[in-house]
C-alpha positions, 0 to 999 in steps of 0.5 A: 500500500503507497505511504504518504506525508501527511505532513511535509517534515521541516525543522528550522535553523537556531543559533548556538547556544539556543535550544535546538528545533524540533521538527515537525513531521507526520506519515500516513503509515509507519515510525518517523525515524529522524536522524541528523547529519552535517554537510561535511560528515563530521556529524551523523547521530539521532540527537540534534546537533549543538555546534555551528554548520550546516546541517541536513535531518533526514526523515524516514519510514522504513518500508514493510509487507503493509506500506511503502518506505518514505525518505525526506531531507531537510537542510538547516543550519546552526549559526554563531552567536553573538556573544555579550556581557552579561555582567560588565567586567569593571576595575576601580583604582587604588592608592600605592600600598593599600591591597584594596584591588577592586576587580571583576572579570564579569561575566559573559554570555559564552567563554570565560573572561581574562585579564591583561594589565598594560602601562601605555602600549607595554604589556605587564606579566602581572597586575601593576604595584607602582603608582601610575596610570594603566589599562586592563583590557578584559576578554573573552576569546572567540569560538567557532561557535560565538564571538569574541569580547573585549572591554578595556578600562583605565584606571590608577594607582594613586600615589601614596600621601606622606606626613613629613613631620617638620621641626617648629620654628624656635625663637632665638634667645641667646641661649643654646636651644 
């Protein structure tokens, strides 16, 4: 007996990071068995894909002594996410001598943040101690998947306030002081 798509099967692209699609399908006769495959047979499984590419579902009906077999493709695609700050990565100055650093390395939406400290165009191995003007530039590093960020912030390492205790004037007597 001849076997039909009630309905056509489809399934729409997402981007990374986005709960996957269901596709939709339905045959006349017999169990849609949905399997997935990428474009450059890296991928072949029964469970949706998660990473970026190009992507084909493919739907079948196995044929049996009752109806006909159906096989139908569908191409979709996963896209690269844009990617952003969630919580904004921030440094606050401090005066040289005090260990009152203030930093947050945020939080993204994907990737993990990092740190590097410069003094003008010079990069430093670790974070600065001596007053001065810097900047920390924080990022996340792209993937195939998602962007990357950067944020850059400047800030100061204020110089330290000395008290110098001076001698008071004395008024000159004639007598040794």
């Amino acid at each position: 007996e001849g076997n039909t798509w009630k309905e056509v099967p489809n399934i729409d692209s997402w981007a990374f990071g986005e709960e996957a699609n269901t596709p939709t399908y339905d045959s006349e006769f017999g169990e849609v068995i949905v399997t997935y495959e990428s474009v450059d047979g890296t991928y072949k499984s029964e469970s949706a894909p998660e990473n970026v590419g190009d992507y084909v579902a493919i739907f079948k009906v196995e044929e049996n002594e009752s109806y006909a077999g159906l096989d139908y493709e569908v191409s979709f695609s996963i896209t690269k996410a844009d990617n952003s700050w969630e919580i904004s990565p921030s440094i606050k100055g401090w005066t040289y001598g005090e260990n009152n650093q203030e930093i947050s390395l945020g939080k993204a939406k994907f990737g993990d943040a990092s740190v590097e400290y410069y003094s003008g165009e010079e990069k430093l191995t670790e974070i600065p101690t001596n007053a001065g003007s810097y900047k920390a530039v924080f990022s996340v590093e792209g993937t195939n998947n998602y962007d990357g960020l950067t944020k850059e912030i400047t800030f100061t390492i204020e110089k330290i306030i000395v008290d110098i205790p001076t001698i008071q004037q004395k008024t000159y007597t004639g007598y040794r002081l």
